[in-house]
C-alpha positions as CSV (number, residue, x, y, z in Angstrom):
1,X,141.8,82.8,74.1
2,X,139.6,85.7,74.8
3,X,135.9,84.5,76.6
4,X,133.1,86.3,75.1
5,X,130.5,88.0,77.3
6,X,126.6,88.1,76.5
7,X,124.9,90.5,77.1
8,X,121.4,89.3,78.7
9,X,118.7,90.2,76.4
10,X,115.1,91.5,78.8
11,X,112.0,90.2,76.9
12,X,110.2,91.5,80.3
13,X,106.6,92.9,79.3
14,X,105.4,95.8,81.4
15,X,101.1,96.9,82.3
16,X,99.5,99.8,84.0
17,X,99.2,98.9,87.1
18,X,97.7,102.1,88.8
19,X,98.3,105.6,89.6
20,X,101.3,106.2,91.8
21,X,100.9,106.5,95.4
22,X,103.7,106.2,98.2
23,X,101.3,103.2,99.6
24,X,101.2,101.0,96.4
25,X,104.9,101.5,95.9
26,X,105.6,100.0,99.7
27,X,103.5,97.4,99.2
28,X,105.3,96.6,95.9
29,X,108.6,97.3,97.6
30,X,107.9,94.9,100.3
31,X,106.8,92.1,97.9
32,X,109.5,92.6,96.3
33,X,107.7,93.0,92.6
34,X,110.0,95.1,89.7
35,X,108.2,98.1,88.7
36,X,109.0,101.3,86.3
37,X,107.0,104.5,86.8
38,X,106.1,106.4,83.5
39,X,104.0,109.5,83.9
40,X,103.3,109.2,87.2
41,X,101.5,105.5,86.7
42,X,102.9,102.8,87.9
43,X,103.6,99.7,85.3
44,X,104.4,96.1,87.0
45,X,106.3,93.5,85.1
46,X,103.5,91.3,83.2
47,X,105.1,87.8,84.8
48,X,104.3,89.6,88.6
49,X,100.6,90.6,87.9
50,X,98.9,87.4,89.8
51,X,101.7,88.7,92.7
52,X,100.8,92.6,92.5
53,X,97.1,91.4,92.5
54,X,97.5,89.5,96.0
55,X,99.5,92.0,97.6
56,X,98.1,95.2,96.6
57,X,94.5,95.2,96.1
């Protein structure tokens, strides 16, 4: 028999988070917290907000 693999499906929700700087993406880095730039504005992974909040403000 052949196994099948899935594919895992992301159902991850991304917000603006702020306007990239190198400092906010260290301090992102270092918390470890997944984040996509897009236009030059940083967007955080919804789930990580309370997280971002605590380490980067």
């Amino acid at each position: 028999m052949v196994a099948c693999k899935t594919e895992e499906i992301s159902n991850e929700n991304f917000v603006h988070w702020t306007e990239k700087t190198d400092n906010q993406l260290q301090r992102l880095d270092e918390a470890r917290i997944k984040y996509e730039i897009r236009d030059m504005e940083i967007w955080i992974n919804e789930k990580d907000l309370d997280k971002a909040v605590v380490c980067c403000s």
